[in-house]
C-alpha positions as CSV (number, residue, x, y, z in Angstrom):
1,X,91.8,5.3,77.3
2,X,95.0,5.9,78.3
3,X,96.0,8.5,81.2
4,X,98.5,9.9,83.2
5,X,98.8,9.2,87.0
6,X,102.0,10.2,89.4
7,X,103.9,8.7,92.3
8,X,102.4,8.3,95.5
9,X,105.4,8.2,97.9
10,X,103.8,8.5,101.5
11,X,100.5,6.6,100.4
12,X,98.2,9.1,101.2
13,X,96.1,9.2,98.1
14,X,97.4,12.4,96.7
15,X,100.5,12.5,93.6
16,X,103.5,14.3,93.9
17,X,102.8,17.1,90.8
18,X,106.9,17.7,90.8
19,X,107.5,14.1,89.6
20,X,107.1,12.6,86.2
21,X,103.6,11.3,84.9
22,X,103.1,8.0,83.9
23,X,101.1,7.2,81.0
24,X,98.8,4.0,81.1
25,X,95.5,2.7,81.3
26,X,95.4,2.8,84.9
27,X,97.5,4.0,87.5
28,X,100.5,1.3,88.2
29,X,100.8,0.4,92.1
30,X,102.2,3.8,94.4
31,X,100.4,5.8,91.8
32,X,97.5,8.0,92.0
33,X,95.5,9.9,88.7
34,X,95.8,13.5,90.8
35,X,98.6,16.0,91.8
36,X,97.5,17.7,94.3
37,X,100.4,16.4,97.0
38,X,102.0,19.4,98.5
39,X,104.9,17.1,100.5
40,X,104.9,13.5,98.8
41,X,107.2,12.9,101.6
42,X,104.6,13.3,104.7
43,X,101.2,11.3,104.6
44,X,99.6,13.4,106.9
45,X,100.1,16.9,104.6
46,X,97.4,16.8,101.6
47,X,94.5,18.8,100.4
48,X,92.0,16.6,103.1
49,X,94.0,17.0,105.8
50,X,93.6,20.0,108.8
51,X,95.7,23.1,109.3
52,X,97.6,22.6,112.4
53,X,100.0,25.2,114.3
54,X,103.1,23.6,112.9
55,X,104.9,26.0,110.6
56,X,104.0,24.3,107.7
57,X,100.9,23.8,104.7
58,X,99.2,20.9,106.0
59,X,96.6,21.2,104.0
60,X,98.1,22.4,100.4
61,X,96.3,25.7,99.8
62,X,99.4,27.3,100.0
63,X,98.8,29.1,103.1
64,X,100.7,28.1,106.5
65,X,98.9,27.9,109.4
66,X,95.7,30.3,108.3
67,X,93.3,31.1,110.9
68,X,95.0,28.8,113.9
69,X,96.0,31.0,117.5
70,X,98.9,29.9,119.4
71,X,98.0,27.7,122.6
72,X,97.9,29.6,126.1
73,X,100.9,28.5,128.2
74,X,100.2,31.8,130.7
75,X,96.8,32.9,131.8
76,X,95.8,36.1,130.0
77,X,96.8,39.3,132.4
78,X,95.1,41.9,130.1
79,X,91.3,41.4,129.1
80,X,92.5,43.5,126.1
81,X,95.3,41.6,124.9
82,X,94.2,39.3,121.8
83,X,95.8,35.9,121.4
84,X,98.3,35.6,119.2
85,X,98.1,34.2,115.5
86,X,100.5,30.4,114.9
């Protein structure tokens, strides 16, 4: 049974869904049989890998930095000041 698969430019095991689908029996080498690739370009950005304060969708949920704080550089001077969002 034939099916479609995409390019796998960075190798991470997740297809770049803005390319062009090849159809085959199985996936030719630097092709994967999923699109979920959110920067084919950057093998550590894909749906497994973690949200990092970076200003970019590491993890291709199509939020950008969700639920990270900015690190300290300064100790805190107000007990009532609440860290700050990436």
């Amino acid at each position: 049974m034939e099916e479609d698969s995409w390019p796998d430019a960075d190798g991470d095991g997740w297809g770049d869904a803005t390319a062009t689908a090849v159809r085959g029996c199985s996936p030719p080498a630097g092709h994967v049989a999923n699109t979920e690739d959110c920067d084919d370009g950057a093998a550590a950005v894909g749906p497994d890998a973690p949200e990092t304060c970076n200003g970019i969708d590491d993890d291709c949920d199509g939020d950008v930095d969700e639920g990270l704080l900015l690190p300290r550089t300064a100790p805190r001077r107000r007990a009532s000041r609440p860290d700050r969002r990436c």
